[in-house]
C-alpha positions as CSV (number, residue, x, y, z in Angstrom):
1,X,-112.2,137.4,38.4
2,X,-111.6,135.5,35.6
3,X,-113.5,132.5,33.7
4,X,-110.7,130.5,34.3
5,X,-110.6,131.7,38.4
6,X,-115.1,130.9,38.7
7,X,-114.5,127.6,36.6
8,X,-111.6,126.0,39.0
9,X,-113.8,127.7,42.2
10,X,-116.8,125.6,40.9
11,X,-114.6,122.5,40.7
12,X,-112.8,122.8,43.9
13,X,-116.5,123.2,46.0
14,X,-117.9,120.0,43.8
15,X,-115.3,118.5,45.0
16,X,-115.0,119.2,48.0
17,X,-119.2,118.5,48.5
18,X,-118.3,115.0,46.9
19,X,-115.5,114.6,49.4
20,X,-117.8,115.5,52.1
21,X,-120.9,112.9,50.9
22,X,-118.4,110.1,50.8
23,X,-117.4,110.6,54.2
24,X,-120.9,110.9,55.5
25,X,-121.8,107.3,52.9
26,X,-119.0,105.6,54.9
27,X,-119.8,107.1,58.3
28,X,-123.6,105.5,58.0
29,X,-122.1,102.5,56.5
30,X,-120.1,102.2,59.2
31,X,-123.4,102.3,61.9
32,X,-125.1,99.7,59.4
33,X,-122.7,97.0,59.6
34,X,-122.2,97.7,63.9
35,X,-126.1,97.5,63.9
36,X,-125.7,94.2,61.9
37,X,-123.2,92.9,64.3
38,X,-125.7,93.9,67.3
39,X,-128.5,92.0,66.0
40,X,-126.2,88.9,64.7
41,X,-125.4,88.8,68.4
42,X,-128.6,89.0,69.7
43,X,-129.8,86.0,67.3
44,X,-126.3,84.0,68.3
45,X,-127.6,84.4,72.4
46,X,-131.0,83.4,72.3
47,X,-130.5,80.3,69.8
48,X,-127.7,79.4,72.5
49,X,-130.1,80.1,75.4
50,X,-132.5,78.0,73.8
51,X,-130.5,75.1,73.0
52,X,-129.0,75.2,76.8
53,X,-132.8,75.4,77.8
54,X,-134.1,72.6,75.9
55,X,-130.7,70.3,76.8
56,X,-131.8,70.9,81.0
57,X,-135.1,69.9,79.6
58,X,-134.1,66.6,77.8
59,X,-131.6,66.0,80.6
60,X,-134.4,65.9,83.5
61,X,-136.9,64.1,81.3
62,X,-134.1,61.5,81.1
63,X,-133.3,61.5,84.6
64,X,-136.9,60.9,85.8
Protein backbone atom coordinates (compact mmCIF):
# COMPACT_ATOMS: atom_id res chain seq x y z
CA UNK A 1 0.00 0.00 0.00
CA UNK A 2 0.66 3.30 -0.59
CA UNK A 3 0.75 6.66 1.66
CA UNK A 4 -1.66 8.03 -0.46
CA UNK A 5 -3.92 4.42 -0.25
CA UNK A 6 -3.50 4.46 4.34
CA UNK A 7 -4.16 8.40 4.17
CA UNK A 8 -7.65 8.32 2.07
CA UNK A 9 -8.43 4.77 4.29
CA UNK A 10 -7.98 6.96 7.49
CA UNK A 11 -10.25 9.62 6.03
CA UNK A 12 -12.95 7.48 4.77
CA UNK A 13 -13.27 5.48 8.55
CA UNK A 14 -13.26 9.26 10.24
CA UNK A 15 -15.75 9.80 8.32
CA UNK A 16 -17.64 7.28 8.31
CA UNK A 17 -17.33 7.21 12.55
CA UNK A 18 -18.47 10.95 12.25
CA UNK A 19 -21.35 9.81 10.02
CA UNK A 20 -22.25 7.24 12.47
CA UNK A 21 -22.12 9.69 15.86
CA UNK A 22 -24.40 12.13 14.08
CA UNK A 23 -26.92 9.55 13.44
CA UNK A 24 -26.75 8.33 17.01
CA UNK A 25 -26.80 12.62 18.24
CA UNK A 26 -30.02 12.81 16.28
CA UNK A 27 -31.52 9.44 17.24
CA UNK A 28 -31.19 10.52 21.19
CA UNK A 29 -32.39 13.85 20.18
CA UNK A 30 -35.07 12.56 18.73
CA UNK A 31 -36.12 10.43 22.29
CA UNK A 32 -35.43 13.90 24.12
CA UNK A 33 -37.85 16.01 22.44
CA UNK A 34 -40.77 12.72 22.50
CA UNK A 35 -39.90 12.59 26.31
CA UNK A 36 -40.56 16.38 26.38
CA UNK A 37 -43.74 16.02 24.64
CA UNK A 38 -44.76 13.08 27.25
CA UNK A 39 -44.19 15.13 30.21
CA UNK A 40 -45.80 18.52 28.43
CA UNK A 41 -48.74 16.31 28.28
CA UNK A 42 -48.76 14.99 31.52
CA UNK A 43 -48.52 18.79 32.95
CA UNK A 44 -51.39 19.95 30.26
CA UNK A 45 -53.82 16.82 31.96
CA UNK A 46 -53.46 17.39 35.50
CA UNK A 47 -53.71 21.38 35.32
CA UNK A 48 -56.99 20.51 33.24
CA UNK A 49 -58.15 17.94 35.84
CA UNK A 50 -57.56 20.38 38.37
CA UNK A 51 -59.29 23.20 36.95
CA UNK A 52 -62.42 20.79 36.04
CA UNK A 53 -62.08 19.73 39.82
CA UNK A 54 -62.03 22.95 41.49
CA UNK A 55 -65.03 24.39 38.82
CA UNK A 56 -67.47 21.12 40.43
CA UNK A 57 -66.19 22.48 43.56
CA UNK A 58 -67.13 26.29 43.09
CA UNK A 59 -70.17 25.12 41.29
CA UNK A 60 -71.68 23.05 44.43
CA UNK A 61 -70.54 25.63 46.89
CA UNK A 62 -72.68 27.98 44.77
CA UNK A 63 -75.54 25.76 44.49
CA UNK A 64 -75.85 25.25 48.29
Amino acid sequence: MRKGDVRKLKKDKKRKEHIQRAKMDRVAQKKVTTLDKIIGKKHLYIILSMALIAAVLIFYTLRS
